[in-house]
C-alpha positions as CSV (number, residue, x, y, z in Angstrom):
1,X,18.4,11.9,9.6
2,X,16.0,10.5,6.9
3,X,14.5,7.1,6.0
4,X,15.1,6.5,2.2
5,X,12.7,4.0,0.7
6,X,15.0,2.0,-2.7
7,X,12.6,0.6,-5.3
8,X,14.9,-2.2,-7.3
9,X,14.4,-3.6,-10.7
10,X,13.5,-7.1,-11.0
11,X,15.5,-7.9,-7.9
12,X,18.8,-6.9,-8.5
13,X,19.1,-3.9,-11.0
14,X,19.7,-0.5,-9.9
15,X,17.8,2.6,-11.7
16,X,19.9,5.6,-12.4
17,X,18.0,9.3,-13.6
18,X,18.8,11.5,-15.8
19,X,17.8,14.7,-16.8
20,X,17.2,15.2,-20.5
21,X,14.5,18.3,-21.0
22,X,12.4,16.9,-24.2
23,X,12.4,14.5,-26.9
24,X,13.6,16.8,-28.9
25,X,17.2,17.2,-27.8
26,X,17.7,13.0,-28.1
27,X,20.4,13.6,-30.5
28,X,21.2,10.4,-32.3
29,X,18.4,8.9,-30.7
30,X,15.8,7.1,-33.0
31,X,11.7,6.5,-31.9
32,X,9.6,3.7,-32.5
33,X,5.4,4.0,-33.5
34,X,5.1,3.1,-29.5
35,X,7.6,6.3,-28.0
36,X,10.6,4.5,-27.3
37,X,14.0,6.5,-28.5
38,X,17.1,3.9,-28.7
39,X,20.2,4.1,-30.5
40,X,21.8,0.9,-31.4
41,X,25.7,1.1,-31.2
42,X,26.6,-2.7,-32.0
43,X,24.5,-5.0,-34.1
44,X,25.6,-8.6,-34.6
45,X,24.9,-11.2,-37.2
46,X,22.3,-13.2,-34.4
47,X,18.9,-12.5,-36.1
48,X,16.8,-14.3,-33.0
49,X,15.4,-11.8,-30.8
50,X,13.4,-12.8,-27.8
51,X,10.0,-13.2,-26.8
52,X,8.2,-12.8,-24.0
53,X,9.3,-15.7,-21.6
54,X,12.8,-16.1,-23.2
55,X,15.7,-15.7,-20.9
56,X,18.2,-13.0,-21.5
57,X,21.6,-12.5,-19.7
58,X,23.2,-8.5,-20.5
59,X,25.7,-5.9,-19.1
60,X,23.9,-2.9,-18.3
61,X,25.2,0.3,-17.6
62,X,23.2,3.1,-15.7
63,X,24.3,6.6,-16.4
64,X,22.6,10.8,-15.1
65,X,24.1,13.9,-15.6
66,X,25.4,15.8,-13.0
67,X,25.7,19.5,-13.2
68,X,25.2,18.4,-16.8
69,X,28.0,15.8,-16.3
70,X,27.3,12.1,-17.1
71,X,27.8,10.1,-14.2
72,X,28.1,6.1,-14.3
73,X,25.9,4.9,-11.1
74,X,25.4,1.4,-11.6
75,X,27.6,-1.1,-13.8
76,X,27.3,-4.7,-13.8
77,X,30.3,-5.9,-15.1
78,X,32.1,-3.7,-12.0
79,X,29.9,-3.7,-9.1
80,X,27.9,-7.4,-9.8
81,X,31.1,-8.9,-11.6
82,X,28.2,-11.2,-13.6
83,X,25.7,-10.5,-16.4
84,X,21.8,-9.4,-15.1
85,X,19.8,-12.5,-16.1
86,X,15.9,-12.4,-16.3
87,X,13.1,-13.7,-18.1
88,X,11.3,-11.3,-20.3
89,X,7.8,-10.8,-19.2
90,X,4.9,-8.5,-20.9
91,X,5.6,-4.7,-20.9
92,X,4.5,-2.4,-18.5
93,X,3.6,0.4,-21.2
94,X,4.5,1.3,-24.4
95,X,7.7,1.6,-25.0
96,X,9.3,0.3,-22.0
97,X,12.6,-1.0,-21.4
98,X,11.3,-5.0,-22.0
99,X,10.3,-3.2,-25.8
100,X,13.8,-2.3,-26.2
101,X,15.5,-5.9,-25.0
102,X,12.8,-7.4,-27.2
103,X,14.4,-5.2,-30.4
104,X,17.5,-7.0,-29.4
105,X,19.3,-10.0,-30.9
106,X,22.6,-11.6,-29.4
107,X,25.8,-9.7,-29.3
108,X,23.5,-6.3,-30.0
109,X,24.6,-3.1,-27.8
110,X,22.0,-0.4,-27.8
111,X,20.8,2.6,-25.3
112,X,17.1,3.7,-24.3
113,X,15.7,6.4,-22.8
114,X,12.9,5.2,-20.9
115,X,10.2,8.3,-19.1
116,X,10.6,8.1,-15.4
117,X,7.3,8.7,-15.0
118,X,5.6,5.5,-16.5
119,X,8.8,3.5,-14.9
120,X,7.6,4.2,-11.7
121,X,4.3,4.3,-11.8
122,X,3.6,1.8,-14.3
123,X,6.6,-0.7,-14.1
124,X,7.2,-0.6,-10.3
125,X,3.9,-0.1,-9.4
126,X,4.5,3.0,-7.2
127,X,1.7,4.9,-5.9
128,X,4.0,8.0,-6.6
129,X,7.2,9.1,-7.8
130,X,10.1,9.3,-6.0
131,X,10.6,13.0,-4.3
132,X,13.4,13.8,-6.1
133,X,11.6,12.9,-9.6
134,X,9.3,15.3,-12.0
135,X,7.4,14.0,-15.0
136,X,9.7,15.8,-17.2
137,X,12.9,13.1,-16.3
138,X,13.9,10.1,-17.6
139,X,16.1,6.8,-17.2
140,X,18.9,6.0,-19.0
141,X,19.6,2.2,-19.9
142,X,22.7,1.1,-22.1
143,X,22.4,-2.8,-23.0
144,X,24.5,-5.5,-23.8
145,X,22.6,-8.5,-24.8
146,X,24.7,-11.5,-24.1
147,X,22.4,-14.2,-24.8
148,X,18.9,-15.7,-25.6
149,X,17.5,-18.6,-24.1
150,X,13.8,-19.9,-25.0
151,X,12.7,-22.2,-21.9
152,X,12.5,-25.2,-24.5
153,X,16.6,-25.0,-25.2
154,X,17.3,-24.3,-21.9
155,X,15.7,-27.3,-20.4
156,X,17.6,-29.2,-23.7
157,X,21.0,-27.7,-22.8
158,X,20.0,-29.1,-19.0
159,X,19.2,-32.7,-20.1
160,X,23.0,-32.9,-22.5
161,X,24.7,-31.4,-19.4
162,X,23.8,-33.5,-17.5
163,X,24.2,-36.8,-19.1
164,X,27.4,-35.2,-19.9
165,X,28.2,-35.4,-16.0
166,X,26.9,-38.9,-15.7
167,X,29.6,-40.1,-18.0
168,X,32.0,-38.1,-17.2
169,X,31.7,-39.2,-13.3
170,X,31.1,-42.4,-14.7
171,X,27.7,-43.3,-13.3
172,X,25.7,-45.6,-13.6
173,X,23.2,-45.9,-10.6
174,X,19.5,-45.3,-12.5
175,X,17.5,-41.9,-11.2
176,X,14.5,-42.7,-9.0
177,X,10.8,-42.5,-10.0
178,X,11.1,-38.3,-9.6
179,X,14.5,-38.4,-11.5
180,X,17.1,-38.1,-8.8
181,X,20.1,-40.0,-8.2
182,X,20.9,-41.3,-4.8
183,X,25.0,-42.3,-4.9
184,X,25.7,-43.9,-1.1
185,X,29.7,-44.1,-0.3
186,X,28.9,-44.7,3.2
187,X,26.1,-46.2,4.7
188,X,24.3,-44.9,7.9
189,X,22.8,-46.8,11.1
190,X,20.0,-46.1,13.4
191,X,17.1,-45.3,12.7
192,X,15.0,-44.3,9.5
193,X,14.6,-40.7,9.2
194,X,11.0,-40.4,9.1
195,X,8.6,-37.3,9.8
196,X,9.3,-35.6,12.6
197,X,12.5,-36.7,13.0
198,X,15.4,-34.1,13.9
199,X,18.3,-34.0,11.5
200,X,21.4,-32.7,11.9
201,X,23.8,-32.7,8.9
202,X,26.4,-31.0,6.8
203,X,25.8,-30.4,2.8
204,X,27.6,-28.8,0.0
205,X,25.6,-27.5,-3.2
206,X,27.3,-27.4,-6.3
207,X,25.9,-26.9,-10.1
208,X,27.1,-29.6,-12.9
209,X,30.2,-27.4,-13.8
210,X,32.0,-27.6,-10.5
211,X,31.1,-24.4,-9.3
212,X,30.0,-24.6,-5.7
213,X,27.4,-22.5,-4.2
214,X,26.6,-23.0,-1.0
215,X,28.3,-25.1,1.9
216,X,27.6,-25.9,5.7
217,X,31.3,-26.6,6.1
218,X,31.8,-22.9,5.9
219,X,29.6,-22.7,8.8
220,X,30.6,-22.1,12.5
221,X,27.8,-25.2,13.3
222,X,26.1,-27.8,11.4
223,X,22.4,-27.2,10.0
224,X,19.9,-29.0,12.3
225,X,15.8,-29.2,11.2
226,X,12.9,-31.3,11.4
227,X,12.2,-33.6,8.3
228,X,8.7,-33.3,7.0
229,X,9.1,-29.4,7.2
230,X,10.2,-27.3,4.2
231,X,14.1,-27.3,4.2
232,X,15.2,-27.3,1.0
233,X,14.8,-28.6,-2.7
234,X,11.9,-31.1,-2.5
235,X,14.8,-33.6,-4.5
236,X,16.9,-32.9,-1.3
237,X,14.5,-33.7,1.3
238,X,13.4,-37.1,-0.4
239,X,16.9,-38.1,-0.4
240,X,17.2,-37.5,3.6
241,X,14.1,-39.4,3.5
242,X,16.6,-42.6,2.2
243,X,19.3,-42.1,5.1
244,X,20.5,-42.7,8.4
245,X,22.3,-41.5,11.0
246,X,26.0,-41.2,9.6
247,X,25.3,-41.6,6.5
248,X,27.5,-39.8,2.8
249,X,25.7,-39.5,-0.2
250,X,26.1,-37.9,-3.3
251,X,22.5,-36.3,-4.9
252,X,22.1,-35.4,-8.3
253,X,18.9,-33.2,-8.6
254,X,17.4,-32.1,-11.9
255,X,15.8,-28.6,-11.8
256,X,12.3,-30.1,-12.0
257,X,12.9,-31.6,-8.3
258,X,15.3,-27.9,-7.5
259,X,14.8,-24.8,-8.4
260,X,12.7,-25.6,-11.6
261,X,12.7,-23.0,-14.4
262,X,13.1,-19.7,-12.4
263,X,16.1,-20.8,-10.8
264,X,17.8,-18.8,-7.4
265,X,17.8,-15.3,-8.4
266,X,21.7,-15.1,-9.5
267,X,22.9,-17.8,-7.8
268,X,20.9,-20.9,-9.7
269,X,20.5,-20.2,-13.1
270,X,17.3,-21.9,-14.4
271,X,16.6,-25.2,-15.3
272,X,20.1,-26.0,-13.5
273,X,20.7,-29.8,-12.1
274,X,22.1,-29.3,-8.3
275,X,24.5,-31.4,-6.6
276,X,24.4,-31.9,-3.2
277,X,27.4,-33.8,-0.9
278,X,25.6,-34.6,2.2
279,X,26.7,-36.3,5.4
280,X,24.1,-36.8,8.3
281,X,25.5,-36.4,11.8
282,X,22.3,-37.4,13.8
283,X,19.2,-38.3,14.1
284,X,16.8,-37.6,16.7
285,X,12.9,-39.5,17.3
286,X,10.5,-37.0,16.8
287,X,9.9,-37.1,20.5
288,X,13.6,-36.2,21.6
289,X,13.9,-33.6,18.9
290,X,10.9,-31.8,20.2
291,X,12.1,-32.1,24.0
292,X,15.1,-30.6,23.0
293,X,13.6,-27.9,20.7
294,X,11.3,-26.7,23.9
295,X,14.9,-27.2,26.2
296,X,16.4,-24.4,23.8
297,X,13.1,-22.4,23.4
298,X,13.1,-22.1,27.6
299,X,16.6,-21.1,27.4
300,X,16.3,-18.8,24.6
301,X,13.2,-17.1,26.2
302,X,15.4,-16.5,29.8
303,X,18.1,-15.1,27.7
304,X,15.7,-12.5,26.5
305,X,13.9,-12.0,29.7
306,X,17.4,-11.2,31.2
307,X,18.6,-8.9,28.5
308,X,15.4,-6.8,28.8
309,X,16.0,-6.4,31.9
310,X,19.4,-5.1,31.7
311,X,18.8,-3.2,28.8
312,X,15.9,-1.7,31.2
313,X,18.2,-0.9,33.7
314,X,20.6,0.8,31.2
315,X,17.9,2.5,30.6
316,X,16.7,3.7,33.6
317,X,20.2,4.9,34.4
318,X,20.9,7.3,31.4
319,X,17.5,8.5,31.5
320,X,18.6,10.0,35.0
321,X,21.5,10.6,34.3
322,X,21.1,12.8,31.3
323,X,19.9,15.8,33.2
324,X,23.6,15.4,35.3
325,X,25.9,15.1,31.9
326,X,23.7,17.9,29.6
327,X,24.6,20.5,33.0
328,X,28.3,19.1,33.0
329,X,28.7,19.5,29.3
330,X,26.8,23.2,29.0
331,X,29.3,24.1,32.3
332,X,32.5,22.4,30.3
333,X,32.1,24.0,27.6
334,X,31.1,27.6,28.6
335,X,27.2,27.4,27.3
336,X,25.2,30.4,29.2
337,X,22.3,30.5,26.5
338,X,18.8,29.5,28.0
339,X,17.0,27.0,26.6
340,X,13.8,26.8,24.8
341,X,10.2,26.2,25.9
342,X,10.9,22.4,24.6
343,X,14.6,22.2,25.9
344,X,16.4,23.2,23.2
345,X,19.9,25.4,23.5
346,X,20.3,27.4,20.3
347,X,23.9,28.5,20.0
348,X,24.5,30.9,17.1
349,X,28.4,31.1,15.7
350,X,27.5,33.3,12.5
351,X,23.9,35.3,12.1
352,X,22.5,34.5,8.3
353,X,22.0,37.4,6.2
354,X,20.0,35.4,3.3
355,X,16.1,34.1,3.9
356,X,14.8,33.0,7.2
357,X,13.7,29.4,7.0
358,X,10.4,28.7,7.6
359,X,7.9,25.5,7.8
360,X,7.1,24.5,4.6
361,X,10.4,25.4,2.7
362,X,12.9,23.3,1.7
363,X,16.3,23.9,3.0
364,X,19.6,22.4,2.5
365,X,22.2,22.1,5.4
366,X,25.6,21.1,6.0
367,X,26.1,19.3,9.4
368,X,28.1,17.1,12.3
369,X,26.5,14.9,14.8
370,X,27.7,14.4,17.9
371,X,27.2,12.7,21.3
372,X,28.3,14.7,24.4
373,X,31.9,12.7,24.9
374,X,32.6,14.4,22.1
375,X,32.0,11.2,19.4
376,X,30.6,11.9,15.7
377,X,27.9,9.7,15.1
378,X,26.5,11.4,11.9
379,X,28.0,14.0,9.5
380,X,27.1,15.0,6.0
381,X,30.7,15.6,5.3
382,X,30.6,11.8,4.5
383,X,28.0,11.6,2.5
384,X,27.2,12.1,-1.1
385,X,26.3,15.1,-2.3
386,X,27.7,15.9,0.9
387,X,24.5,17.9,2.2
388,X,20.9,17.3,3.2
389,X,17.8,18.4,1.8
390,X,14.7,18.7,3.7
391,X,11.1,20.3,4.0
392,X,10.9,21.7,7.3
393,X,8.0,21.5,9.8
394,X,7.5,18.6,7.7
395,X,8.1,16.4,10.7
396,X,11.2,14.7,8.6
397,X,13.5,15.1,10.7
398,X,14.2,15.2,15.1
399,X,12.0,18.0,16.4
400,X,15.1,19.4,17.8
401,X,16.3,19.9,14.1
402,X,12.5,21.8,12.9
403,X,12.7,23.6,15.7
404,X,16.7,25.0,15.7
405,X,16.6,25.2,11.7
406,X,13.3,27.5,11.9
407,X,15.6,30.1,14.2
408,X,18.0,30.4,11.5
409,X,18.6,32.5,8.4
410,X,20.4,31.2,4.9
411,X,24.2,31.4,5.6
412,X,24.0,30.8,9.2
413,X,25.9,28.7,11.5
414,X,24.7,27.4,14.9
415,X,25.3,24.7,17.2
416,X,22.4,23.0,18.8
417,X,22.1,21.1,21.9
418,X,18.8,18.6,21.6
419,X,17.9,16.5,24.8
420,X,16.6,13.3,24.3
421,X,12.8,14.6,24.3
422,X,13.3,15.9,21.5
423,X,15.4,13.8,20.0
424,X,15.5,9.7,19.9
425,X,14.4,9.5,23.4
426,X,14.5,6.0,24.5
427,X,15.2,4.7,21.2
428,X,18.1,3.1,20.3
429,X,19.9,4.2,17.3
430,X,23.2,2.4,16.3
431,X,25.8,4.7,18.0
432,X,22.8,7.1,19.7
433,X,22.0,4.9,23.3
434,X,18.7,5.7,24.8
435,X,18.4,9.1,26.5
436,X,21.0,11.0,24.6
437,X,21.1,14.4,24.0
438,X,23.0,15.0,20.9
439,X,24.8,18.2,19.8
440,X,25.0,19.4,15.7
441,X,26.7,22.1,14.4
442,X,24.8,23.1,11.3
443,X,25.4,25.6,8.8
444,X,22.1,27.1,6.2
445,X,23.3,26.2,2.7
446,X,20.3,27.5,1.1
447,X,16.0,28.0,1.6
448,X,14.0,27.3,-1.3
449,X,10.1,26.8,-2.1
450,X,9.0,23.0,-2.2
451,X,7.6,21.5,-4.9
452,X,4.2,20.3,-4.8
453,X,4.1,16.5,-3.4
454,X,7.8,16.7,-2.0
């Protein structure tokens, strides 16, 4: 019924809150000059702590109290199954959660307790706090530093490792002028690939310790683009630039001509040599390629000229048919009550005794969504907590919903029977088809006054 809007940190962490009331009651907890409380539970014989740019790889483990229980929301060992890698950049604020890694050493386990309120504002850069968020809360991090990389040993480690795989694989072929090796075991014929030219191959990417991470041979249909446009690394596209039509190579690509020293998120660590096992199946002149390419694009555009229109037609048919099936449905299931001014049948099943809800209180609801063949489509039965929360008149939810919640008292019941105009209307949503009318049977947990700003 809502759109909820997920702020991540970096790219991949999750942010759990808590609730702690002041600094206080941080039992245990101890506070730098800058404001940061941490408690350090591990602390291991490593004396090198990082700086800004250093890379770190940690377990970190996101807890909030519920009902004054602790609740784990976010683990990475469980739910990423691999350490959160990042380089450290300048903090935010003082006493922000890079200050805290930065107290860190190797093997070190610690927690922080971070303010919400400069995290959000200050570290992501919000122009406002999450609703459900007051000044007053903060974040919980526990930390496992794992390891600490300056760029300088990490491009070191890169350079060993890979002359390790050299001799290992026995190699001997010497890197070109931008330091990648080109290893033919089959040559091509044809034509030079040159720019312009339409390529269609199959690659596999692996890093220098066998672990593959990425393949087209996984893939329903090999990849096909146009060489000269951006397709890849820039030490993969000079090697295409070498080959022909049928042609297997093997490309050894140092992270200066891959992913460089940021890596692929957590797929390519940085400063990480790629592999790459390429075959190409064709090539096409930049003329034919293009031919073809407008061939498809004519195609492609009829496709969607014909699906509009059926989708049009679809349309057109349930918008008049909805009148039909809302009178069949009222008739089957014994619905005398008259509708509103807007269209709306209010059923009530038990009359609230508790406050009326009104626009511009928050109310809480239980509720099931249905179409009228009878299918759920929505119910916050499945959901966790399993309510909803809302302000109404606040235009947050279906105008149906305002409109049928404002009729009600706390501890009611009702079943409401929203047409389409004041519903979806001819929007699609997932199981909802265009001119629906929907049917929910809610029930008024609770009214409440709205904070400010929510």
């Amino acid at each position: 019924m809502k759109k909820v809007v997920f702020n991540p940190f970096a790219i991949f962490l999750l942010v759990a809150m808590t609730s702690f009331a002041c600094s206080s009651k941080f039992s245990g907890y101890d506070k730098t000059q800058s404001g940061l409380y941490y408690k350090m539970f591990k602390i291991s014989k490593d004396t090198i702590k990082p700086k800004i740019g250093d890379w770190v790889s940690l377990d970190m483990k996101y807890t909030y109290k519920m009902k004054g229980k602790d609740t784990t929301l976010f683990d990475s060992k469980k739910q990423m199954g691999t350490p959160v890698r990042f380089q450290i950049p300048r903090s935010d604020f003082k006493g922000d959660i890079y200050e805290g890694i930065r107290m860190m050493s190797a093997g070190d386990s610690a927690a922080f307790i971070i303010s919400a309120d400069s995290l959000f504002l200050k570290t992501f850069k919000m122009a406002k706090r999450p609703p459900m968020i007051d000044s007053s809360s903060f974040v919980n991090f526990y930390v496992h530093l794992l390891t600490v990389d300056s760029p300088l040993s990490l491009e070191k480690k890169e350079g060993e490792s890979l002359q390790s795989y050299l001799t290992t694989n026995k190699i001997t072929v010497q890197p070109t002028s931008s330091g990648i090796y080109y290893i033919e075991s089959t040559p091509g014929k044809g034509m030079k690939i040159d720019s312009g030219c339409g390529v269609k191959l199959q690659f596999k990417v692996s890093l220098v310790d066998g672990k593959q991470i990425f393949s087209t041979f996984d893939r329903p249909e090999p990849v096909s683009f146009q060489y000269g446009k951006r397709f890849d690394t820039p030490g993969l596209e000079q090697a295409i630039g070498m080959m022909k039509k049928g042609t297997k190579v093997t490309v050894i690509v140092p992270s200066k001509m891959a992913f460089g020293e940021q890596g692929r998120g957590t797929i390519v660590p940085p400063y990480s040599t790629i592999i790459y096992n390429v075959e190409i199946l064709d090539v096409l002149s930049k003329a034919d390629y293009e031919k073809e390419q407008a061939i498809k694009k004519t195609k492609a555009e009829e496709d969607q000229t014909t699906k509009k229109k059926e989708d049009q037609i679809k349309s057109d048919n349930a918008k008049k048919d909805e009148s039909s099936l809302l009178q069949k449905y009222l008739k089957d299931n014994k619905i005398t009550v008259k509708p509103t001014t807007s269209g709306l049948y209010y059923i009530e099943k038990i009359k609230g005794t508790g406050p009326r809800a009104m626009a511009g209180k928050k109310v809480r609801v239980n509720y099931t969504g249905t179409l009228l063949n009878g299918k759920v489509f929505d119910s916050s039965k499945d959901k966790k907590p399993p309510y909803f929360e809302f302000t109404l008149g606040a235009g947050q939810v279906i105008k149906g919903w305002d409109e049928g919640i404002a009729m009600m008292n706390k501890g009611g019941r009702a079943t409401f029977v929203i047409p389409s105009g004041i519903a979806y209307g001819e929007r699609s949503m997932g199981d909802i088809q265009p001119y629906s009318t929907l049917v929910f049977d809610v029930e008024l947990l609770d009214v409440m006054d709205a904070k400010p700003g929510k």
